[in-house]
C-alpha positions as CSV (number, residue, x, y, z in Angstrom):
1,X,-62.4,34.9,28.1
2,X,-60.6,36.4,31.0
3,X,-57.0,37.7,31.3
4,X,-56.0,35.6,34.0
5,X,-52.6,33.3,33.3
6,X,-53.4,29.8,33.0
7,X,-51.6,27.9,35.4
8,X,-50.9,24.0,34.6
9,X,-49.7,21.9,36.9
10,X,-46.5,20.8,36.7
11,X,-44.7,17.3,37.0
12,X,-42.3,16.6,39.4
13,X,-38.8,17.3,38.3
14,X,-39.8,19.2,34.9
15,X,-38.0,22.4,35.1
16,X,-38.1,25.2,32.2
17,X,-34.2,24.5,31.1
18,X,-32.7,21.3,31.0
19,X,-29.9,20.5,32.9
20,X,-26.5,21.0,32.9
21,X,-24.8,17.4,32.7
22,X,-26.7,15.7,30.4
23,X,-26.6,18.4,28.1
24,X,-22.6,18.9,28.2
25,X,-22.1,15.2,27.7
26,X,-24.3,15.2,24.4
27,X,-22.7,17.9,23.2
28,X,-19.1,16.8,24.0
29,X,-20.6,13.4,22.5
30,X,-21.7,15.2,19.6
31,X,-18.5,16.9,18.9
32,X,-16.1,13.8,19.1
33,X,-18.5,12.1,17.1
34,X,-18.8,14.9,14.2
35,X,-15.1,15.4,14.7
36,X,-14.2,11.4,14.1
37,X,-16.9,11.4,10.8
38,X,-14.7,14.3,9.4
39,X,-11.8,12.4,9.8
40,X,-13.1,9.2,8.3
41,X,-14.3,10.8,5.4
42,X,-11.0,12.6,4.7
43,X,-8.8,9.6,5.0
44,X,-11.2,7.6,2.8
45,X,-10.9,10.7,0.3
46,X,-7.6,11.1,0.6
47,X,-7.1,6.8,0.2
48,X,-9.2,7.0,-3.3
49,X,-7.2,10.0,-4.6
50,X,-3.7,8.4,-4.0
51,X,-5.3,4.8,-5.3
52,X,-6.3,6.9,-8.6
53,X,-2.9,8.8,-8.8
54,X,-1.4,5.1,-8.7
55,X,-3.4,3.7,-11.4
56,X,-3.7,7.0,-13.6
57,X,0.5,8.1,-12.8
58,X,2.5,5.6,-11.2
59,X,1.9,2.0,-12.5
60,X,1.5,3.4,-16.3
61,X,3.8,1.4,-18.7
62,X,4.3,4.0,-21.2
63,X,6.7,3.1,-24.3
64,X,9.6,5.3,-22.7
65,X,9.4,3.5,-19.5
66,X,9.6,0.5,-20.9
67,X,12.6,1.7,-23.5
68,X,14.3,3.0,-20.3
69,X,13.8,-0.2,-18.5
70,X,15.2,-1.9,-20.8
71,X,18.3,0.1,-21.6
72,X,19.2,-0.3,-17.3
73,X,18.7,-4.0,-17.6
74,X,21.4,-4.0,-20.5
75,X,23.3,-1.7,-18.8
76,X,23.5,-4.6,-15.5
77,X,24.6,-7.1,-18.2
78,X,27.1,-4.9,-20.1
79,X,30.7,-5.9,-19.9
80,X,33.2,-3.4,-17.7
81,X,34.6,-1.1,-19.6
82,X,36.5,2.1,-19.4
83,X,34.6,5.8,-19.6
84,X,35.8,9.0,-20.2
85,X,34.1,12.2,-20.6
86,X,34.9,14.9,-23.1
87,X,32.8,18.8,-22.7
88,X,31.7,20.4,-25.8
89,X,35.1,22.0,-27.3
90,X,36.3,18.0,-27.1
91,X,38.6,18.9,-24.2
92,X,39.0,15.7,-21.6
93,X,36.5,16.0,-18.6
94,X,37.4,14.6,-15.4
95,X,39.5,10.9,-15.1
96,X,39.0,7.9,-16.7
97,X,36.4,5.4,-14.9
98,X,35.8,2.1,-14.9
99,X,32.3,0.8,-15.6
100,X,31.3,-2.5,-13.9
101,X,27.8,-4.1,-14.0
102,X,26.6,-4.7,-10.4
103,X,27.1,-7.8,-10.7
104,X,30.7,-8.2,-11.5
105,X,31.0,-5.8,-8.7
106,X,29.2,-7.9,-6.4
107,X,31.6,-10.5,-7.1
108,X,34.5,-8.6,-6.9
109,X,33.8,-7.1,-3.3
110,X,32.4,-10.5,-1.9
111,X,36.2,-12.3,-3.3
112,X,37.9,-9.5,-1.4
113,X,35.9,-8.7,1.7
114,X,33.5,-12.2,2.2
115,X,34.9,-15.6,3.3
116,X,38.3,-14.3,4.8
117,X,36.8,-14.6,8.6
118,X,37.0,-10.9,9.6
């Protein structure tokens, strides 16, 4: 065994470090690729939490939804009539106003302003 360095013979082009291009465009690579999977992955998170907020929160038919619901559509159907508003000692509040379903309204505004040719 002697102390003298082993030299191998090295192949054309092999150098100790790698070069510079190659490496920059994998890494660059790497980094748009890492930073697209990090976006995918957030907008599919993101899709399956508002999907579960729709199911769990937004399309729930609860009994005071559906009381609500039906108290507007009676309220489209109700016949005009005259409201006024009173505070708590009784004392008149405001004006009269007329209440008229939207669609008495509808029919109102279309006789005055649709048809005449303006």
């Amino acid at each position: 065994m002697s102390n003298e360095p082993h030299h191998d013979a090295h192949l054309s082009g092999d150098a100790e470090d790698p070069a510079g291009g190659p490496t920059w465009v994998i890494g660059l690579a790497g980094a748009i690729l890492t930073v697209i999977v990090v976006l995918a992955m957030a907008s599919v998170y993101y899709a399956a939490e508002r999907a579960e907020t729709q199911h769990k929160v937004i399309s729930v038919r609860s009994q005071e939804a559906e009381i609500r619901r039906e108290a507007d559509r009676l309220a489209l159907e109700d016949q005009p009539h005259w409201e006024q508003w009173t505070d708590a000692d009784g004392v008149l509040a405001g004006e009269r106003t007329l209440v008229v379903p939207i669609d008495t309204a509808r029919d109102i505004i279309k006789k005055k302003w649709g048809g005449s040719g303006h």
